[in-house]
MARTISE-712900 format. One record per residue: residue number from 0; z, x, y of N, C-alpha, C, CB in turn; residue in three letters. Coordinates in steps of 0.2 Angstrom, whole numbers, plus 5000, padded with zeros to 4 digits. Glycine has a CB too. Layout:
N
+-----+------+------+------+------+------+------+------+------+------+------+------+------+-----+
:   k :  nzz :  nxx :  nyy : cazz : caxx : cayy :  czz :  cxx :  cyy : cbzz : cbxx : cbyy :   r :
+-----+------+------+------+------+------+------+------+------+------+------+------+------+-----+
: NUM :    Z :    X :    Y :    Z :    X :    Y :    Z :    X :    Y :    Z :    X :    Y : ALA :
...
+-----+------+------+------+------+------+------+------+------+------+------+------+------+-----+
END
This chain:
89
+-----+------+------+------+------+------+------+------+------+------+------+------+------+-----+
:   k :  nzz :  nxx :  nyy : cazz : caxx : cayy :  czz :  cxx :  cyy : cbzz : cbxx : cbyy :   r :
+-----+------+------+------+------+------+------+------+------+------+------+------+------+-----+
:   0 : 5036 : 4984 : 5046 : 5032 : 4978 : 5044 : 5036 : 4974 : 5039 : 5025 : 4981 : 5041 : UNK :
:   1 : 5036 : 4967 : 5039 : 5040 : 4964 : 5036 : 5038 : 4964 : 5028 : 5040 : 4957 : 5040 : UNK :
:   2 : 5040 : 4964 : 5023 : 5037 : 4963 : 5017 : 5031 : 4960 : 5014 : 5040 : 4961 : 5015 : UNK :
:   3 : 5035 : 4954 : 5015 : 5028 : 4949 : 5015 : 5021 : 4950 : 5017 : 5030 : 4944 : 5019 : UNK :
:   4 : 5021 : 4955 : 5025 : 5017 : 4953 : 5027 : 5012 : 4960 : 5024 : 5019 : 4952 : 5035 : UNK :
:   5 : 5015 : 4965 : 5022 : 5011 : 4970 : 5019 : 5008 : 4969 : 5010 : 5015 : 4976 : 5020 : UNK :
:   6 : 5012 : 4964 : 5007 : 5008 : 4961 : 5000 : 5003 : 4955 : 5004 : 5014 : 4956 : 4994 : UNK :
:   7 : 5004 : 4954 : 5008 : 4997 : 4947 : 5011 : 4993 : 4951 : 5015 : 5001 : 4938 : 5016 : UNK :
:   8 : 4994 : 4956 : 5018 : 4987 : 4960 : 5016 : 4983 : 4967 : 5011 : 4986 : 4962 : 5023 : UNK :
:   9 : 4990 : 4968 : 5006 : 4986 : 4972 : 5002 : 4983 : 4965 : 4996 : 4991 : 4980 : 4998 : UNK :
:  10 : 4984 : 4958 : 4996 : 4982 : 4954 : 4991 : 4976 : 4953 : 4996 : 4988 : 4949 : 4989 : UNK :
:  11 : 4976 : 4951 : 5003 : 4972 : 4947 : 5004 : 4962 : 4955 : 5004 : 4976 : 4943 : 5013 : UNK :
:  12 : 4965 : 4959 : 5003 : 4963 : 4965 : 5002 : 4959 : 4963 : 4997 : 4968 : 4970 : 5002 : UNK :
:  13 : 4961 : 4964 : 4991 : 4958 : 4964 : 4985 : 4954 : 4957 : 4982 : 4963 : 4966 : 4982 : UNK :
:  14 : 4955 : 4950 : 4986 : 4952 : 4947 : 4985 : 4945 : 4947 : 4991 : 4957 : 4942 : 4984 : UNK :
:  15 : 4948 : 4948 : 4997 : 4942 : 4947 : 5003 : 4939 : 4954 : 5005 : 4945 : 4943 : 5010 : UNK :
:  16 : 4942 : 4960 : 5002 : 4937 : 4966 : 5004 : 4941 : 4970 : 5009 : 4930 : 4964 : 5007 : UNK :
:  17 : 4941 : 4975 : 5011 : 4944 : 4979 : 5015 : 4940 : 4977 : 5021 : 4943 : 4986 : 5013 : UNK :
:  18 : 4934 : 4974 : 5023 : 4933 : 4971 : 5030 : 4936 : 4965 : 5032 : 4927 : 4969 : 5031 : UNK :
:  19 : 4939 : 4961 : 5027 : 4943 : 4956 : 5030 : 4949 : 4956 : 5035 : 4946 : 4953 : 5024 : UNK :
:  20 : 4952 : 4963 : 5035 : 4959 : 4964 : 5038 : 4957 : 4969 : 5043 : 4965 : 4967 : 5033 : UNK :
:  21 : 4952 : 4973 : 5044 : 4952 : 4978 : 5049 : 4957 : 4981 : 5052 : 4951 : 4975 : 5053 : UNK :
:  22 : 4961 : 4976 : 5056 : 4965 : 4977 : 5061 : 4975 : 4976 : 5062 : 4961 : 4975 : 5064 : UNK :
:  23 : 4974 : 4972 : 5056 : 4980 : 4973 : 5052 : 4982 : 4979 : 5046 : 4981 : 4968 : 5050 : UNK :
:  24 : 4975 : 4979 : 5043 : 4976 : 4986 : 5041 : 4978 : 4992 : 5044 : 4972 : 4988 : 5037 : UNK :
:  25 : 4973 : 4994 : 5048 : 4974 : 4999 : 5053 : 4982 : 4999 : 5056 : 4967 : 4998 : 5059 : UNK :
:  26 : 4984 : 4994 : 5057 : 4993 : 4993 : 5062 : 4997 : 4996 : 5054 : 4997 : 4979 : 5064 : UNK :
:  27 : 4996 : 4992 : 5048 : 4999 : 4996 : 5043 : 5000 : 5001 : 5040 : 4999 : 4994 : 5040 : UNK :
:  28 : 4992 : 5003 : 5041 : 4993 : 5012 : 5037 : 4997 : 5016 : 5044 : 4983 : 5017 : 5035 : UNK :
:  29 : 4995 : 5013 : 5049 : 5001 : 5018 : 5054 : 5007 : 5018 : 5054 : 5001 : 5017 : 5062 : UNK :
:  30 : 5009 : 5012 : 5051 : 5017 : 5011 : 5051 : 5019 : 5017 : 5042 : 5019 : 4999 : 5050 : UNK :
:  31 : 5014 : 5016 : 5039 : 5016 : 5020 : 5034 : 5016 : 5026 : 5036 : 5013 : 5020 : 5027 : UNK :
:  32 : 5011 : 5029 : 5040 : 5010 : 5036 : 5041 : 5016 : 5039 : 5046 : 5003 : 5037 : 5043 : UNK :
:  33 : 5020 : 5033 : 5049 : 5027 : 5034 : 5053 : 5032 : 5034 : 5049 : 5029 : 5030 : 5058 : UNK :
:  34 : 5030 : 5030 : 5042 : 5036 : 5030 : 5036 : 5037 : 5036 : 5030 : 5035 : 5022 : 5032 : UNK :
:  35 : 5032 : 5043 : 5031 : 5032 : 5047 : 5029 : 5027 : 5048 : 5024 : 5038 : 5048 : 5028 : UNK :
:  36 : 5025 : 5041 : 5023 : 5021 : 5041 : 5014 : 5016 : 5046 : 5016 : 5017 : 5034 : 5011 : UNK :
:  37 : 5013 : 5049 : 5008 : 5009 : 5053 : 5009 : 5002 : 5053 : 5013 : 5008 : 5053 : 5004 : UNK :
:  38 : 5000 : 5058 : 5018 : 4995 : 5057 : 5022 : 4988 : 5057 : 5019 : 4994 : 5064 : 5026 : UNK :
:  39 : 4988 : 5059 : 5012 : 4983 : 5060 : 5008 : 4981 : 5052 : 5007 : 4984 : 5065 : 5001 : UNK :
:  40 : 4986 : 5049 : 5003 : 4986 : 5041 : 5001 : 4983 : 5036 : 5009 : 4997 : 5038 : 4999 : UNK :
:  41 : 4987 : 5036 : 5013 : 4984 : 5033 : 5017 : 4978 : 5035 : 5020 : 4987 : 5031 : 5020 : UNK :
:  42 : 4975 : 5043 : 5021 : 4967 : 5043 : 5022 : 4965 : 5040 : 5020 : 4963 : 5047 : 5023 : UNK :
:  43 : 4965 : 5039 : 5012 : 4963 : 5037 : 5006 : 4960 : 5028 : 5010 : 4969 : 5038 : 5000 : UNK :
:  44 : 4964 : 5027 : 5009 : 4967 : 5019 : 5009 : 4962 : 5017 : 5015 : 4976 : 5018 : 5011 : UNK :
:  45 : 4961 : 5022 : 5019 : 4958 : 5018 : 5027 : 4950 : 5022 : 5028 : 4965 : 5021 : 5035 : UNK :
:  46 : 4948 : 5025 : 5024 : 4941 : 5028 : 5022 : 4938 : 5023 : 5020 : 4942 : 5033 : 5018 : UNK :
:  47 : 4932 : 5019 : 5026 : 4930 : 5017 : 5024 : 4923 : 5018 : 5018 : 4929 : 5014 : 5028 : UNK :
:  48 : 4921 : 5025 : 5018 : 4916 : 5029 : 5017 : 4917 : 5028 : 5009 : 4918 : 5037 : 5021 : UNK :
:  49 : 4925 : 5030 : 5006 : 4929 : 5029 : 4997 : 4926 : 5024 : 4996 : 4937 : 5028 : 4995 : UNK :
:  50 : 4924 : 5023 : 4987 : 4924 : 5018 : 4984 : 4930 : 5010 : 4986 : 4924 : 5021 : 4978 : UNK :
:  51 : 4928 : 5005 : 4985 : 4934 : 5001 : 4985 : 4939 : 5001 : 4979 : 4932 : 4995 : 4986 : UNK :
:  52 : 4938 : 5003 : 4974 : 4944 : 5004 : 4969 : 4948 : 5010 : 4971 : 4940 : 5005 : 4962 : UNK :
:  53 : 4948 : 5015 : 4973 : 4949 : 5020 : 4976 : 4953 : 5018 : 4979 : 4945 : 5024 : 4978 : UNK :
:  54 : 4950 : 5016 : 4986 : 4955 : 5011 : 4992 : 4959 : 5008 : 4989 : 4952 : 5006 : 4996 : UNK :
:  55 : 4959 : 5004 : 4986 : 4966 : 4997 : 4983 : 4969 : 5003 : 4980 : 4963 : 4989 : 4975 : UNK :
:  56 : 4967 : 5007 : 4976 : 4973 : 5012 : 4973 : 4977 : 5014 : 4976 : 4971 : 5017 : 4971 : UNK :
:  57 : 4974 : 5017 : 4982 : 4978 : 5020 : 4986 : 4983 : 5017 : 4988 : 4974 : 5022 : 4990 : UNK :
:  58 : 4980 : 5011 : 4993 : 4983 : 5005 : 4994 : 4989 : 5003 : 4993 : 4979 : 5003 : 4992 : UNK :
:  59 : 4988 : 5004 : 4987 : 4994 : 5000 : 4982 : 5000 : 5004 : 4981 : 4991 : 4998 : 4974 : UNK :
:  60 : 4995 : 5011 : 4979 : 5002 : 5017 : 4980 : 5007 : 5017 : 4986 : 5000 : 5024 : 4980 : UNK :
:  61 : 5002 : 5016 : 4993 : 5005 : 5018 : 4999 : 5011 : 5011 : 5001 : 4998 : 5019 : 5006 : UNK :
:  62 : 5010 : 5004 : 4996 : 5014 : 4999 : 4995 : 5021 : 5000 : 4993 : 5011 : 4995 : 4992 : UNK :
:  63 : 5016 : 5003 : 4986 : 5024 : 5006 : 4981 : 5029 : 5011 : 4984 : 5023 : 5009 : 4974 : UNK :
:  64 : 5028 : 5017 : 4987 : 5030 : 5021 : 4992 : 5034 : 5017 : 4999 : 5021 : 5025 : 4995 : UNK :
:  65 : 5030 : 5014 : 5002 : 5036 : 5010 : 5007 : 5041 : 5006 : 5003 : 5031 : 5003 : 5011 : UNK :
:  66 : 5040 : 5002 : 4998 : 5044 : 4999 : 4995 : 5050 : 5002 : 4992 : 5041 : 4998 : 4991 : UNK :
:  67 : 5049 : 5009 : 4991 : 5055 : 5012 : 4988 : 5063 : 5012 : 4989 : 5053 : 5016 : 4987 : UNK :
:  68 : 5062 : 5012 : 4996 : 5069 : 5013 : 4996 : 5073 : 5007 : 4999 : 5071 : 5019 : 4999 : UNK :
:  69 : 5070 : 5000 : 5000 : 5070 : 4993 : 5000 : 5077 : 4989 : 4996 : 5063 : 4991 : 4996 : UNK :
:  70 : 5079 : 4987 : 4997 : 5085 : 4986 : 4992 : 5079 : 4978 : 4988 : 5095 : 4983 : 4999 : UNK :
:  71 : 5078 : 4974 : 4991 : 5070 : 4971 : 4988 : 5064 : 4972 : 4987 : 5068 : 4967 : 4989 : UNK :
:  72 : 5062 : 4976 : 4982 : 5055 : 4981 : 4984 : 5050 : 4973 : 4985 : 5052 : 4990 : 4975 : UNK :
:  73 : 5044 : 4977 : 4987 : 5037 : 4973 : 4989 : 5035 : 4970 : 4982 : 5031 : 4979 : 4991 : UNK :
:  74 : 5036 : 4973 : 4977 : 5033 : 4971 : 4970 : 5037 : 4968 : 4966 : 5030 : 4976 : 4968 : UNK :
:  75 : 5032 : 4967 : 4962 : 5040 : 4963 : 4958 : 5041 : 4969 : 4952 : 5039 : 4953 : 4953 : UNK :
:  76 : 5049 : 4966 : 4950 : 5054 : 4972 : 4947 : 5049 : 4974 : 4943 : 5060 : 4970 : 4944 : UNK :
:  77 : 5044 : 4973 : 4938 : 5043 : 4975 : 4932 : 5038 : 4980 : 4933 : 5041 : 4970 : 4929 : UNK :
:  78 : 5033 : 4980 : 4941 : 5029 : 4984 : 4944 : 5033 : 4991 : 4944 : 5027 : 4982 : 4951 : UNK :
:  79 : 5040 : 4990 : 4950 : 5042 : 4995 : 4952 : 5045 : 4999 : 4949 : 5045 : 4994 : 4955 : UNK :
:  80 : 5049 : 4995 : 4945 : 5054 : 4999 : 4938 : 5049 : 5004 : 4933 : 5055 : 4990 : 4931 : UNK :
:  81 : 5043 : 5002 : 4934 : 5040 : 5006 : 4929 : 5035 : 5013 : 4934 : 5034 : 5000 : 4924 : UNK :
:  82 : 5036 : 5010 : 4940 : 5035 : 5016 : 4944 : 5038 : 5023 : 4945 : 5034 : 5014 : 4950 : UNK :
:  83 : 5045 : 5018 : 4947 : 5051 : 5022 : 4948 : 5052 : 5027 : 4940 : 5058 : 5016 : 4949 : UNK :
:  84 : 5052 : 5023 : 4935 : 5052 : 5027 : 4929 : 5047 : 5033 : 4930 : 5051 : 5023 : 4923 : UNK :
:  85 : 5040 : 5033 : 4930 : 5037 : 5035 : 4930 : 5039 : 5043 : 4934 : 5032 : 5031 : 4932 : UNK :
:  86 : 5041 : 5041 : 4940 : 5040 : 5045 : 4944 : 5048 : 5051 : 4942 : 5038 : 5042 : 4951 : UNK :
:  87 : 5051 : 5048 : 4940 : 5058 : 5052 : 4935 : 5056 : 5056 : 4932 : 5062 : 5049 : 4930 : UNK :
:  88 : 5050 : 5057 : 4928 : 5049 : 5060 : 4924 : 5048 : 5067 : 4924 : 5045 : 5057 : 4922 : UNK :
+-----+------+------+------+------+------+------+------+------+------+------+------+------+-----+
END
């Protein structure tokens, strides 16, 4: 999935709701779930049943997770950087 296109629907996400995307979401969490990211993150993410804060979290993680090994991650540097650190620890 092209970059772009997975910030313009985890943004369009958090402004118009997890019904807004349906079925681009559903195309994306499968592409993550072929990209290894955690299974736990994306059930998360695609449950409609979770709270929505929950979802976006998830969401967001399963973004930063694709992103990682990106030579231009998804997010901007100041996100990742502090992710990447994070997760050094």
């Amino acid at each position: 999935m092209a970059t772009n296109t997975a910030l313009q629907i985890a943004e369009s996400i958090v402004a118009d709701g997890f019904d807004s995307l349906d079925a681009e979401l559903a195309d994306f969490l499968a592409e993550a779930r072929r990209s290894d990211v955690s299974t736990v993150l994306v059930d998360v993410a695609g449950d409609s049943a979770a709270p929505a804060p929950v979802r976006e979290r998830a969401l967001g993680r399963v973004v930063v997770e694709l992103s990682r090994d990106l030579p231009q991650p998804m997010l901007p540097l100041w996100v990742t950087s502090r992710v990447r650190r994070n997760a050094n620890v």
